[in-house]
C-alpha positions as a Markdown table, in Angstrom:
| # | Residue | x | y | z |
|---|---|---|---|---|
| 1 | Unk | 0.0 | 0.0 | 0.0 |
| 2 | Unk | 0.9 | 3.6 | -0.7 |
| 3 | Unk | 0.7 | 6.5 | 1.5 |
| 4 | Unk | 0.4 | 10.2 | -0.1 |
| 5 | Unk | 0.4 | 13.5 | 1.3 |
| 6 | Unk | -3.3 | 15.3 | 0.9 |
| 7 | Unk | -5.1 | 18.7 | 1.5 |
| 8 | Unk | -8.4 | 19.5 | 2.0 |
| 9 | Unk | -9.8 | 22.7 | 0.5 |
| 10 | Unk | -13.4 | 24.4 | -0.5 |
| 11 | Unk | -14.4 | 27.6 | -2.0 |
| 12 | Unk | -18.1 | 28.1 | -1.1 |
| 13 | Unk | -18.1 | 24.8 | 0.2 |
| 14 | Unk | -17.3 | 22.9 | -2.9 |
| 15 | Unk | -14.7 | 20.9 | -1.6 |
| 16 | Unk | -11.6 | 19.0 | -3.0 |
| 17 | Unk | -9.2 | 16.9 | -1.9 |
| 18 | Unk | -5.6 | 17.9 | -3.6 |
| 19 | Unk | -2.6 | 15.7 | -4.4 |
| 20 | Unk | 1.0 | 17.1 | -4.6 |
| 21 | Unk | 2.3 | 15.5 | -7.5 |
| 22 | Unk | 5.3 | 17.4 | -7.7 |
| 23 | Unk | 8.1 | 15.3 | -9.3 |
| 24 | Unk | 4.3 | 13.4 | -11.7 |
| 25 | Unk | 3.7 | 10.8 | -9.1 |
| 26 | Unk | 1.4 | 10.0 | -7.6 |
| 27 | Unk | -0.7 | 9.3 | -10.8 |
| 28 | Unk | -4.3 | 8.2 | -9.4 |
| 29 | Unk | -6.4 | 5.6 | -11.1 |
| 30 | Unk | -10.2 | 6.1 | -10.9 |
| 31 | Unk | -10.1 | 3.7 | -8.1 |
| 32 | Unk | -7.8 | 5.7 | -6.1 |
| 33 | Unk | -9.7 | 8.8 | -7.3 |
| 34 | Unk | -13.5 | 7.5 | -5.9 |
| 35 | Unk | -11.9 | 6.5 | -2.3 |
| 36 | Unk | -10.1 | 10.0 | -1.9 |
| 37 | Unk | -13.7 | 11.4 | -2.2 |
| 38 | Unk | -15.6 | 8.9 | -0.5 |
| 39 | Unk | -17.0 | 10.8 | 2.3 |
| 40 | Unk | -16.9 | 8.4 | 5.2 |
| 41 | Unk | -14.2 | 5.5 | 3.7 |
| 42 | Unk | -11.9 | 8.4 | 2.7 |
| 43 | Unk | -11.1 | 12.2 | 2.6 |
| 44 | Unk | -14.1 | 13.4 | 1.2 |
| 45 | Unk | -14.9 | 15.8 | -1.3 |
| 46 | Unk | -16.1 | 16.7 | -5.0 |
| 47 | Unk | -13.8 | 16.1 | -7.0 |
| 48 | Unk | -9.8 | 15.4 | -6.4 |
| 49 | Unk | -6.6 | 17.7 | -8.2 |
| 50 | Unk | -3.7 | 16.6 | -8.4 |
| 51 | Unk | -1.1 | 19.6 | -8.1 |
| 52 | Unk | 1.5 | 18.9 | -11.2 |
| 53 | Unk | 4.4 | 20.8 | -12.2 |
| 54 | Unk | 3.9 | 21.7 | -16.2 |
| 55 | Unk | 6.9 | 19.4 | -16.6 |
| 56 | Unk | 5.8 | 17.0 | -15.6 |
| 57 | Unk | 2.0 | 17.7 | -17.5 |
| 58 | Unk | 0.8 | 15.6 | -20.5 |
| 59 | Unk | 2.3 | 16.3 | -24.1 |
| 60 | Unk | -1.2 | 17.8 | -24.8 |
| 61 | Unk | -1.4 | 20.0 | -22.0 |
| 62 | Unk | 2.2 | 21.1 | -21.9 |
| 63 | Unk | 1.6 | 22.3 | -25.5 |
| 64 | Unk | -1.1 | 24.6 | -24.8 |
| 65 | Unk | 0.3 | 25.8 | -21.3 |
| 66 | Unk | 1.7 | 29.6 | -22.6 |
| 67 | Unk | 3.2 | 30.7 | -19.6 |
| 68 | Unk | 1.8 | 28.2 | -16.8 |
| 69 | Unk | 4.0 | 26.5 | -14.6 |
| 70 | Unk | 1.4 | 23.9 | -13.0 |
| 71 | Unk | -1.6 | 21.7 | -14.6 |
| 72 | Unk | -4.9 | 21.0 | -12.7 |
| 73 | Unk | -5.5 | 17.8 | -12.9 |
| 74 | Unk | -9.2 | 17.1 | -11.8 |
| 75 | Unk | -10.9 | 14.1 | -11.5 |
| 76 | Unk | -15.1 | 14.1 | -10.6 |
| 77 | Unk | -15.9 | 12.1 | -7.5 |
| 78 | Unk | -16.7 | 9.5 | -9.6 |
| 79 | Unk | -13.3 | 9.0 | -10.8 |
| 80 | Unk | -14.3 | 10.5 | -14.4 |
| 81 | Unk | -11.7 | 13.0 | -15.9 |
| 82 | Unk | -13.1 | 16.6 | -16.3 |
| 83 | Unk | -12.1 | 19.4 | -18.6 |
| 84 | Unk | -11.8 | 21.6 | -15.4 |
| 85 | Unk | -13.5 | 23.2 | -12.0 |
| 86 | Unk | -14.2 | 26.5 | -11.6 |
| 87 | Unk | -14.2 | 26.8 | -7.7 |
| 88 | Unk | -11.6 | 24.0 | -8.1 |
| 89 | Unk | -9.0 | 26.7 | -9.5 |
| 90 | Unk | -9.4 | 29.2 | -6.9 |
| 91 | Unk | -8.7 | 26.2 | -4.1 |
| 92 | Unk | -6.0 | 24.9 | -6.3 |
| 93 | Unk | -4.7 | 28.7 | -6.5 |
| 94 | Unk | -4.6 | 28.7 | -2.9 |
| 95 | Unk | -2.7 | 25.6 | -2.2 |
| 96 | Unk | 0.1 | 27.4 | -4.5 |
| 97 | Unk | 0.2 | 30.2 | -2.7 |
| 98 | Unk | 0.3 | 29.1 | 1.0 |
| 99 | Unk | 2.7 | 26.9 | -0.3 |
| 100 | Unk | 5.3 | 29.3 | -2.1 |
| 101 | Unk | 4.5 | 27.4 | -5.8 |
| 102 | Unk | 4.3 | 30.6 | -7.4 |
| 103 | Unk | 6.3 | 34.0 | -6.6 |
| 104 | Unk | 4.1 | 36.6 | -8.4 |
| 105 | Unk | 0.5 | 38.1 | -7.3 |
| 106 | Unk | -1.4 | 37.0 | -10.8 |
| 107 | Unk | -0.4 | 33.7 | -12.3 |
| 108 | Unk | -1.7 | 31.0 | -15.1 |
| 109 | Unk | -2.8 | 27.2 | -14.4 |
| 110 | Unk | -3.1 | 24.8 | -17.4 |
| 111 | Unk | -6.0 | 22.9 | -17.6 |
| 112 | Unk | -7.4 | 20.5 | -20.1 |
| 113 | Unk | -10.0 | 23.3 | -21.2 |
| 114 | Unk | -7.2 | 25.6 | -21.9 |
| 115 | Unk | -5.2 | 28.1 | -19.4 |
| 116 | Unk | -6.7 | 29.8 | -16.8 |
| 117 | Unk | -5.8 | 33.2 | -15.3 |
| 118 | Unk | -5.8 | 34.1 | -11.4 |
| 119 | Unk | -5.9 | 37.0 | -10.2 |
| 120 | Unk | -6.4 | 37.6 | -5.9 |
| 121 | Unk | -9.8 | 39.0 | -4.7 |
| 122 | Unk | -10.6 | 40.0 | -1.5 |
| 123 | Unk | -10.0 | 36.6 | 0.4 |
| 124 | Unk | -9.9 | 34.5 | -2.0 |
| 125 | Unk | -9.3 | 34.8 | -5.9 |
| 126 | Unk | -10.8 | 35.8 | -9.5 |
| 127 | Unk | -10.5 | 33.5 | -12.5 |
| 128 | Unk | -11.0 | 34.4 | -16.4 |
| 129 | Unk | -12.4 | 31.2 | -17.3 |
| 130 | Unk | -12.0 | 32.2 | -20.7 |
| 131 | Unk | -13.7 | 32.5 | -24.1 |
| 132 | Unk | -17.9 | 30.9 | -23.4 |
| 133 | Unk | -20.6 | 30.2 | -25.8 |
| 134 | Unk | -24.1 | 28.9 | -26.8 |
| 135 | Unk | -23.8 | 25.2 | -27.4 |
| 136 | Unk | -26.4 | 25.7 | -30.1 |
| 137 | Unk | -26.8 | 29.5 | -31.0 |
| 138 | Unk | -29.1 | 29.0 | -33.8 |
| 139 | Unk | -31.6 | 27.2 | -31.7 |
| 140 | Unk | -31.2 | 29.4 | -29.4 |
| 141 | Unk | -31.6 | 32.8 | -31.1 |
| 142 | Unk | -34.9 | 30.8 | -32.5 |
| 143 | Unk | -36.8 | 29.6 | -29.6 |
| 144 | Unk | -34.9 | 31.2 | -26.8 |
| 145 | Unk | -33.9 | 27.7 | -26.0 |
| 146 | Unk | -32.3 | 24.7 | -27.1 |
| 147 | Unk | -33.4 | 21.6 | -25.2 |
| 148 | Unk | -35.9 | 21.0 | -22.1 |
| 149 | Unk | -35.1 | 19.3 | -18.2 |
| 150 | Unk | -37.5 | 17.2 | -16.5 |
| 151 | Unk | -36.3 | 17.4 | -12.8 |
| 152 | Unk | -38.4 | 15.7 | -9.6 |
| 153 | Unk | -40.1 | 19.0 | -8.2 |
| 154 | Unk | -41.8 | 20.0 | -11.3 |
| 155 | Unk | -44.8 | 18.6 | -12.9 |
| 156 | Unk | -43.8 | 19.7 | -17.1 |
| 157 | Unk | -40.0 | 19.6 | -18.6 |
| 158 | Unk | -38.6 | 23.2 | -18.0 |
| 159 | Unk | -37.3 | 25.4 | -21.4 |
| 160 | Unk | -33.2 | 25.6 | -21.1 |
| 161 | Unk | -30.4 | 26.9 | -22.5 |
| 162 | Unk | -26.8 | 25.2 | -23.1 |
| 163 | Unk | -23.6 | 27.2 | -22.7 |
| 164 | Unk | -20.3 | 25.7 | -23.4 |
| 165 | Unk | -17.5 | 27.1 | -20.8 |
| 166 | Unk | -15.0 | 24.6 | -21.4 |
| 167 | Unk | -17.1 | 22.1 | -19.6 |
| 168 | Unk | -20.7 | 21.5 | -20.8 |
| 169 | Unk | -23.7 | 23.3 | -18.3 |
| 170 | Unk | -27.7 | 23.7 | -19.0 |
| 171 | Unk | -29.3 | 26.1 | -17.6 |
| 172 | Unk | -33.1 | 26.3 | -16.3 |
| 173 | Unk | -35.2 | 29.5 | -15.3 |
| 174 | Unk | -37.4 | 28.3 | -12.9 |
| 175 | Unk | -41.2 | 29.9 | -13.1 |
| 176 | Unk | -42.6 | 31.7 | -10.6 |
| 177 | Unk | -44.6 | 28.9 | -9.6 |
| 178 | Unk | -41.5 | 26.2 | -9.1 |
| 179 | Unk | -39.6 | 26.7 | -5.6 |
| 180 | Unk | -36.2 | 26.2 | -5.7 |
| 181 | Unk | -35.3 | 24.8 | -2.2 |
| 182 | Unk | -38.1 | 22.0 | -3.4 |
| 183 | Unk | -36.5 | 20.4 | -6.4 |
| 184 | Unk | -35.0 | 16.8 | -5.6 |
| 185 | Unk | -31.2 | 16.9 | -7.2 |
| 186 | Unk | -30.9 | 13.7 | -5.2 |
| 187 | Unk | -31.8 | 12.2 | -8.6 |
| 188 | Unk | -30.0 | 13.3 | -12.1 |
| 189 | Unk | -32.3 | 15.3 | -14.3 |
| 190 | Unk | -32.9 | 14.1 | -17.6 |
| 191 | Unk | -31.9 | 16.6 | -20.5 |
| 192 | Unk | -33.4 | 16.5 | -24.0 |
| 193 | Unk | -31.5 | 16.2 | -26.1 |
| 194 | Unk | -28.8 | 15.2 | -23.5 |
| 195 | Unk | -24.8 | 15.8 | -24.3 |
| 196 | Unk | -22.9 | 12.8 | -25.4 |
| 197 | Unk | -21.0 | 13.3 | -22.4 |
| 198 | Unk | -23.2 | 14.6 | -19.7 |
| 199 | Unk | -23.5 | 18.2 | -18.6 |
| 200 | Unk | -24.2 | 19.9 | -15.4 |
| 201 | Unk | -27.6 | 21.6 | -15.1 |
| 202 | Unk | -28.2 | 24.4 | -12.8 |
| 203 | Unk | -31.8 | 25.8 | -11.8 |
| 204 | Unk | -31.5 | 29.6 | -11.5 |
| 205 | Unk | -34.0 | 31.8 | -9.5 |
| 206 | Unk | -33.6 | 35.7 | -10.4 |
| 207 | Unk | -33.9 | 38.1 | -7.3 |
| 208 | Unk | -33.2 | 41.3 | -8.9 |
| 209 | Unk | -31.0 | 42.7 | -11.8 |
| 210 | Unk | -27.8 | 41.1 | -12.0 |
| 211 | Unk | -28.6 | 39.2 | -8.7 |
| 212 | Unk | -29.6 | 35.5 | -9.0 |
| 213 | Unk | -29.6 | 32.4 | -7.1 |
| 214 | Unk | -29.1 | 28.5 | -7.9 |
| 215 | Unk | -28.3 | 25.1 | -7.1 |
| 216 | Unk | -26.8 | 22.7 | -9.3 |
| 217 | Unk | -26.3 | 19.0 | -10.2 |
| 218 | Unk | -22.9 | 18.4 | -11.4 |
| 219 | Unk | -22.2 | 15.7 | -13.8 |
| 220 | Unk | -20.0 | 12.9 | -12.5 |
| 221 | Unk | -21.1 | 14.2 | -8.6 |
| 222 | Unk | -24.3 | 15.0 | -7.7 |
| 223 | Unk | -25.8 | 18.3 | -6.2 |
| 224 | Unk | -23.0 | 20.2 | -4.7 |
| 225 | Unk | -23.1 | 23.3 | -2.4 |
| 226 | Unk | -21.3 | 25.0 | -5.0 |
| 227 | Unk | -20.5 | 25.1 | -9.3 |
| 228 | Unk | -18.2 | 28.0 | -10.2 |
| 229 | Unk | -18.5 | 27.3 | -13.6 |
| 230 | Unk | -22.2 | 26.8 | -13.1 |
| 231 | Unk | -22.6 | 30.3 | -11.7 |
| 232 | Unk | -20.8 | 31.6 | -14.3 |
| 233 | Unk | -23.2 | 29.9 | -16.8 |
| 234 | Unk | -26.5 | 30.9 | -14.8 |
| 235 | Unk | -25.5 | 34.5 | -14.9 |
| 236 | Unk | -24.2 | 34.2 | -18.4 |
| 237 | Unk | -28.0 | 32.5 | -19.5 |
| 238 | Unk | -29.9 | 35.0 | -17.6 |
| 239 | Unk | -28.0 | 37.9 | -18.9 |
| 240 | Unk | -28.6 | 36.4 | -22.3 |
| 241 | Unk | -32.6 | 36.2 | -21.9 |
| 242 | Unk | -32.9 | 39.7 | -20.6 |
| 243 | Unk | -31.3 | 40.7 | -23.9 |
| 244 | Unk | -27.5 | 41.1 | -23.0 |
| 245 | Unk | -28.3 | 44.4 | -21.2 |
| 246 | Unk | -24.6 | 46.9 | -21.2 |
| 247 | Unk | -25.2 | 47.8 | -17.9 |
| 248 | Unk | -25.5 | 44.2 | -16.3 |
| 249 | Unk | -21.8 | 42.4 | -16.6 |
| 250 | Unk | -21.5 | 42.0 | -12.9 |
| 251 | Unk | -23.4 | 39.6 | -11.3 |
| 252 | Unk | -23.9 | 38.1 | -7.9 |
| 253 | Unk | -24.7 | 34.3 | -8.1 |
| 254 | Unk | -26.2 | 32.6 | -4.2 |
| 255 | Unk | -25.4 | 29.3 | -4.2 |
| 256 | Unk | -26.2 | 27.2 | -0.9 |
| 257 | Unk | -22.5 | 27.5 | 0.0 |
| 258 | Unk | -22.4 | 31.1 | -0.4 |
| 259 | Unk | -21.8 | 33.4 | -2.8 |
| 260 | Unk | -19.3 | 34.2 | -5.8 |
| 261 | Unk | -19.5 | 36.7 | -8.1 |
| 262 | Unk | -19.5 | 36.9 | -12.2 |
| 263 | Unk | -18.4 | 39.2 | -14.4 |
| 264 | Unk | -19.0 | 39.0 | -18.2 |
| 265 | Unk | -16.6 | 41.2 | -21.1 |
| 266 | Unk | -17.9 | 40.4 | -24.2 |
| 267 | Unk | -17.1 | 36.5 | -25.4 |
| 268 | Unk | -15.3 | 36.0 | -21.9 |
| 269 | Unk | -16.4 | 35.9 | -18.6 |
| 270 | Unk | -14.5 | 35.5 | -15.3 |
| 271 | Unk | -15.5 | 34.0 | -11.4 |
| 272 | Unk | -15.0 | 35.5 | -8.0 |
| 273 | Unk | -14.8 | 34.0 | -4.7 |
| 274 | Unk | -13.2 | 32.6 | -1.5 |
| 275 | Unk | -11.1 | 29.5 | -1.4 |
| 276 | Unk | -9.3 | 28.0 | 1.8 |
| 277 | Unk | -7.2 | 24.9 | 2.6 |
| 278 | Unk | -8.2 | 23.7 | 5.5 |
| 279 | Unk | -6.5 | 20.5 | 6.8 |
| 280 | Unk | -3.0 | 18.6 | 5.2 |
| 281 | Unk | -1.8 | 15.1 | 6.2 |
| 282 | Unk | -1.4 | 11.8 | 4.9 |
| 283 | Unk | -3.4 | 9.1 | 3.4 |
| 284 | Unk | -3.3 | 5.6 | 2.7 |
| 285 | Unk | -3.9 | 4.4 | -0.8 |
| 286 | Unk | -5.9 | 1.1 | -0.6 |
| 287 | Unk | -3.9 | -2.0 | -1.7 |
């Protein structure tokens, strides 16, 4: 059996455990992956990152890195690879920092959607997550939608919209007459026409102008407290059906963990919000 060093870390209580890889090893299996976030067999959490040095990174990665010096390396709680975590590059951001990994305020991270830029915000940190679009614009632009959700809570599929920020989200508007707090996200939704490989839906409630809230079921996870990406497609989908309005590119997204904030510029759009490490030891690997 192997033992690893570990962290623990959240940002609005989406929480991850991260794995120093710092001369490529450990590598993690899905195995491995599913019993560092089993809550009561192992650490708990989300998702899992591995913390690599860019030398260390994939071919594929290292040749799209620019000027990053360490790949992200997330895995689902599942196991499943994803493209990358929004909330999970704040938390990985602060794991380089309390650790001396990086010597300048603003940094990059590689990740398998592309490289991400940090910047610190108040007590955590802000992220462009890059270029985002409509997953089908011309659907879109027709209906004002592009697929429908069925979710336990409502009686009729719900209208939705599908953004692509370098991982896939869906996006519902909840009518007046839906409550939020009552959907069951114990379950998956079903999507229609649903994403060769799965997407993350979150159900948005507006509360004024640019102020919404929303929960989220994450593909590969489950509800979580917390999607940063999600936010960032919630606000991005809202903004879109009030028209795009010039005066509403900051938004503040609620989430049950607390709350980040979104800002949109144009064909970008960047996330806001704490991130903590909050415990470090060791952990045995099961044989």
């Amino acid at each position: 059996m192997t033992t690893i060093a570990f962290a623990k870390g959240e940002g609005t209580l989406n929480d991850f455990v991260l794995v120093p890889a710092l001369d490529g090893a450990p590598e993690l299996d899905a195995r491995e992956v599913t019993f560092l976030a089993d809550r009561r067999a192992g650490i708990g959490g989300d998702g899992v990152i591995r913390v690599v040095p860019i030398e260390h990174a994939p071919e594929e990665i290292r040749q799209r890195a620019e000027d990053a010096r360490w790949f992200m390396d997330y895995r689902n709680h599942d196991g499943s690879i994803a493209e990358m975590c929004g909330n999970g590059t704040r938390v990985f951001a602060r794991y380089l920092v309390d650790h001396g990994l990086v010597d300048t305020p603003e940094f990059a991270i590689a990740t398998r959607a592309g490289v991400k830029r940090i910047t610190p915000a108040g007590d955590g940190f802000a992220t462009d997550l890059g270029p985002w679009r409509l997953a089908r614009p011309a659907d879109a632009a027709e209906r004002g939608m592009d697929g429908v959700v069925q979710v336990v809570g409502a009686e009729d599929p719900l209208p939705a919209l599908s953004l692509d920020l370098g991982n896939p989200h869906t996006v519902v508007a909840l009518p007046p007459g839906i409550d939020l707090g009552a959907l069951d996200l114990t379950h998956a939704p079903h999507v229609d026409p649903h994403p060769e490989h799965g997407t993350n839906v979150e159900f948005v409630r507006a509360l004024d102008p640019g102020h919404i809230s929303m929960r989220v079921h994450e593909r590969g996870v489950g509800e979580t407290q917390s999607c940063g990406t999600g936010a960032a497609a919630a606000a991005l989908a809202t903004w879109w059906w009030a028209g795009q309005p010039a005066g509403q590119l900051d938004w503040r997204v609620d989430v049950p963990g607390g709350t980040l904030g979104v800002h949109i510029a144009g064909d970008r759009v960047a996330l806001s919000g704490p991130a903590h490490v909050i415990a470090e030891g060791q952990v045995t690997l099961p044989g």
